[in-house]
Each structure stands twice: as structure tokens, then as C-alpha cells.
C-alpha positions in Angstrom: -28.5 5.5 23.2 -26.3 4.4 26.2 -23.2 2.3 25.4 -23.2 -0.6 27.1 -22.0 -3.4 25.2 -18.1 -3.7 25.0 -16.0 -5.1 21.8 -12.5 -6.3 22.2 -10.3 -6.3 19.1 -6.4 -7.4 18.8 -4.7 -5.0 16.3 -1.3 -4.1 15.7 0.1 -1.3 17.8 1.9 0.3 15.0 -1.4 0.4 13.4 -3.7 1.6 16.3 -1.2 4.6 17.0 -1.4 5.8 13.7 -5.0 5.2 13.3 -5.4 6.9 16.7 -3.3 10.4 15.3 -5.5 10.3 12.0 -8.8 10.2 13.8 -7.7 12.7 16.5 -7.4 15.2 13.6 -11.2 14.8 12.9 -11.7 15.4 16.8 -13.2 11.5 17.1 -11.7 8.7 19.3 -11.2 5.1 17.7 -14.1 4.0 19.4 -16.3 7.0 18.0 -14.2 5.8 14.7 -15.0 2.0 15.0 -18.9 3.0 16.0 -19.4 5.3 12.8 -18.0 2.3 10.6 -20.7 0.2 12.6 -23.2 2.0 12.2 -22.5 2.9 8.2 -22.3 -1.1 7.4 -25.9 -1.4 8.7 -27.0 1.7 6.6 -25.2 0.1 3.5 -25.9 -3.3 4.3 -22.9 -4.3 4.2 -19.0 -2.8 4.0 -19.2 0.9 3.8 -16.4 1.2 1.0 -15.3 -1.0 -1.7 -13.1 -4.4 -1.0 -10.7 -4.8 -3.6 -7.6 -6.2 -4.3 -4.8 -3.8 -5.4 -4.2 -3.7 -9.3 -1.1 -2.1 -10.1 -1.8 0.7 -12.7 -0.5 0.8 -16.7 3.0 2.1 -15.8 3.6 -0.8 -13.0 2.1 -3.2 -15.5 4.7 -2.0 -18.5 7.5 -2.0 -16.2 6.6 -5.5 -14.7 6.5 -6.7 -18.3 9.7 -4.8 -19.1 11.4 -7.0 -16.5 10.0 -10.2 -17.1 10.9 -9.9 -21.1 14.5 -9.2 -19.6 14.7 -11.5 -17.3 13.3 -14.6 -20.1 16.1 -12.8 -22.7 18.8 -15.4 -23.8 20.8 -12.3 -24.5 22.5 -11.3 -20.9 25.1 -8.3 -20.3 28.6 -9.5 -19.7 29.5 -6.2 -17.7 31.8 -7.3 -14.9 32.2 -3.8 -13.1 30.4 -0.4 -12.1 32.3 1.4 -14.6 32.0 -1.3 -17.6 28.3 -1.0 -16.9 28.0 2.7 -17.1 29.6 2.8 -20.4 27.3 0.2 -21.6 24.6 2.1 -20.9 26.4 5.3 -22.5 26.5 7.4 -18.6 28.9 9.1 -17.4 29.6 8.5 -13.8 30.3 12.3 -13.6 27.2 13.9 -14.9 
């Protein structure tokens, strides 16, 4: 089928230079890359891959909590220097 409509997109060039060095590696151009995605959405009937937003997994989410329980503590260190912290936390700065 000849190519003979044209699409004009804005991206970031940042973006389009790295996208351009991944598809080179299959041996496909970003328009060959841009056409494929085209022509899977119509197979699919719709995106051809899942649109979801990013959920951090069970460490982040521990970790996040960590902080916030820290953060709401009345209880706050008093530690005034680098060294006075490091014995707090029973380190020493030489290991």
C-alpha cells in the first residue's frame, strides 16, 4: 500500500533521539515504528499495551510510610553536627 498521507507530531528532541537509537537496533525507522503502533491499535481496537498509572511496589510503599510516620513523630533528633549524628545512629565515620 503506497504511503501517501503525511502526520506531523511535536515531540521532544531528547526523546525522539533516544527513541530513534532504540528503534535503529530493530533495523526500523520511527516512522516504520509510529506505522506498526498504527496499525496494532486498529488490530486491538484500541492502545496496543496497557495505560496505567505507576504504582510504586511494597518496598516504596513501606519506605514512604516509614517517612511519613517520621516526619508526623513529636519525637525529633536534636543532633546538631555530622559527627553527633553518626554516633546516634551508632556508625563510625571510619568503617
Amino acid at each position: 500500500m503506497a504511503k501517501t498521507a503525511k502526520l506531523n507530531i511535536r515531540i521532544d528532541p531528547d526523546t525522539k533521539q533516544a527513541a530513534e537509537k532504540l528503534f535503529s537496533n530493530f533495523g526500523i525507522t520511527i516512522t516504520d515504528a509510529v506505522n506498526m503502533f498504527l496499525h496494532q491499535a486498529l488490530l486491538t481496537g484500541g492502545l496496543p499495551f496497557p495505560v496505567k498509572i505507576p504504582q510504586p511496589n511494597i518496598d516504596t510503599i513501606i519506605a514512604m510510610q516509614e517517612v511519613e510516620t517520621m516526619s508526623s513523630s513529636k519525637a525529633s533528633s536534636s543532633t546538631q553536627s555530622v559527627d553527633d549524628f553518626f554516633k546516634e545512629i551508632n556508625v563510625d565515620e571510619k568503617d
